[in-house]
matplotlib code that plots the C-alpha trace (Angstrom):
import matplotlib.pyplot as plt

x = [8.4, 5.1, 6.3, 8.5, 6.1, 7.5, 10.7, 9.0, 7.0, 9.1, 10.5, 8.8, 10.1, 11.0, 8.3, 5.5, 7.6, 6.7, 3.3, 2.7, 4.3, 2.2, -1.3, -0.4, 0.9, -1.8, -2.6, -2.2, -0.1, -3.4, -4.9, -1.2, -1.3, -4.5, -3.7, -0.6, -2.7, -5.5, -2.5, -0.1, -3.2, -3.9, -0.3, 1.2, 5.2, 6.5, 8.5, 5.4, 3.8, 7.4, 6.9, 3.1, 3.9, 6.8, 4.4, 2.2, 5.1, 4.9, 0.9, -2.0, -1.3, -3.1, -2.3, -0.7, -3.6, -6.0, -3.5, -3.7, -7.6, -7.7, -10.3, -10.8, -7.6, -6.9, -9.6, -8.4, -4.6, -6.0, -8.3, -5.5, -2.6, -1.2, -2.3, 0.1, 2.9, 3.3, 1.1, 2.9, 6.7, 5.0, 4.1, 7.6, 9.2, 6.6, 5.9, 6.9, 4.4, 2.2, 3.1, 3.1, -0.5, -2.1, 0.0, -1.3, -5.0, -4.9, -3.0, -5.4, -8.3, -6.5, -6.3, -10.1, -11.1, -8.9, -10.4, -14.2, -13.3, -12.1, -15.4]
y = [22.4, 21.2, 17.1, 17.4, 14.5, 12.0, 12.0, 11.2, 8.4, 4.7, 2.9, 4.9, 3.1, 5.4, 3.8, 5.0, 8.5, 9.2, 8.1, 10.5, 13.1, 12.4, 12.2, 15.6, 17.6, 19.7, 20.0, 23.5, 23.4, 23.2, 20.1, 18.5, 18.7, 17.0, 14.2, 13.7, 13.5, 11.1, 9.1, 8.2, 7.1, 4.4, 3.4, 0.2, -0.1, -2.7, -3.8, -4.3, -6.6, -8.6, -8.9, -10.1, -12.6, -14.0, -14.3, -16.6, -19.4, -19.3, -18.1, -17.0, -17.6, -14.7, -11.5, -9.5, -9.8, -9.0, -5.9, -5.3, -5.5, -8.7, -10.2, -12.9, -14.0, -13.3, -16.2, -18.4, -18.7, -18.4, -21.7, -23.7, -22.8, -20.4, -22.2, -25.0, -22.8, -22.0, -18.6, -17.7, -17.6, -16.4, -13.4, -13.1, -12.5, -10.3, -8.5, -4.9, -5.5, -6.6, -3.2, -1.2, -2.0, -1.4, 2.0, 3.0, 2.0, 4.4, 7.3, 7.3, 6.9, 9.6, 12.0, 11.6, 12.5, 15.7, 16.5, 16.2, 18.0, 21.2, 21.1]
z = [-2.5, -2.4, -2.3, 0.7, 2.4, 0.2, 1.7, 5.4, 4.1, 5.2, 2.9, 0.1, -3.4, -6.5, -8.3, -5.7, -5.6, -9.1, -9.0, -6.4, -7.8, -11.2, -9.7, -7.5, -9.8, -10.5, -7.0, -4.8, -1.8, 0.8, -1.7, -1.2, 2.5, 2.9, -0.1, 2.5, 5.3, 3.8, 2.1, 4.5, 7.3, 4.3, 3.0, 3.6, 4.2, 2.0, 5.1, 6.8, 4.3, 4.5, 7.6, 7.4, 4.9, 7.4, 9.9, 7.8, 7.9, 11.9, 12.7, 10.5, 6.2, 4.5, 6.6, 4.4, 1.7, 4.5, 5.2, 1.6, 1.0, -0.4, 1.5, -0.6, -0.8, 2.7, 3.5, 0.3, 2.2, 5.6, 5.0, 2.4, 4.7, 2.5, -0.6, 0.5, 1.4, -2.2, -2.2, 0.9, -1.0, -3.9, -1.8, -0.1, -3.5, -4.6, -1.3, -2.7, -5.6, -3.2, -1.7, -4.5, -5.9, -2.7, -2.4, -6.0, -5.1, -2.0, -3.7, -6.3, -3.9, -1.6, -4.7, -5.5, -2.2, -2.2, -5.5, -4.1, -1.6, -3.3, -5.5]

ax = plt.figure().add_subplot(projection="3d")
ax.plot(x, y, z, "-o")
ax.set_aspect("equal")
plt.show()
């Protein structure tokens, strides 16, 4: 079973399961282990961005977009304190979107290197 790795990645969300399983379907079992090694060093836990955007009510506002990539943003909340507070609970509803997105950037990402690599 060439997807076994999905099952040791944390807090892994069906949604992220079956995108994995979609880009990597085509893949041989060698091309599988190195998308699992290249993916999981660039994940994000959804849990761990919850827990980044909890920090911005007590510390810095903006980590968990800096975790995510989102410079930009990352400055944006960092200088407006969250945009207000308001971008800040946006972000603690929408933290496994947050999540997600990220995850599906890096997978696809992951999957393109493994693919210029077997050429």
């Amino acid at each position: 079973m060439k997807h076994n790795f999905l099952f040791h990645l944390a807090n892994v969300t069906t949604e992220e399961m079956i995108f994995i399983q979609e880009i990597t379907k085509d893949l041989n079992e060698n091309q599988v282990r190195n998308f699992e090694l290249v993916y999981t060093g660039k994940r994000r836990d959804p849990q761990h961005v919850l827990l980044f955007t909890i920090l911005g009510f007590f510390g810095i506002a903006g980590i968990q977009r800096f975790v995510t990539n989102q410079m930009g943003m990352g400055i944006l909340y960092f200088l407006t304190a969250g945009l207000c507070f308001i971008g800040t609970i946006v972000d603690l509803i929408n933290y496994k979107s947050l999540a997600n997105e990220y995850n599906h950037k890096m997978a696809l990402e992951s999957r393109h290197f493994v693919g210029m690599a077997a050429m």
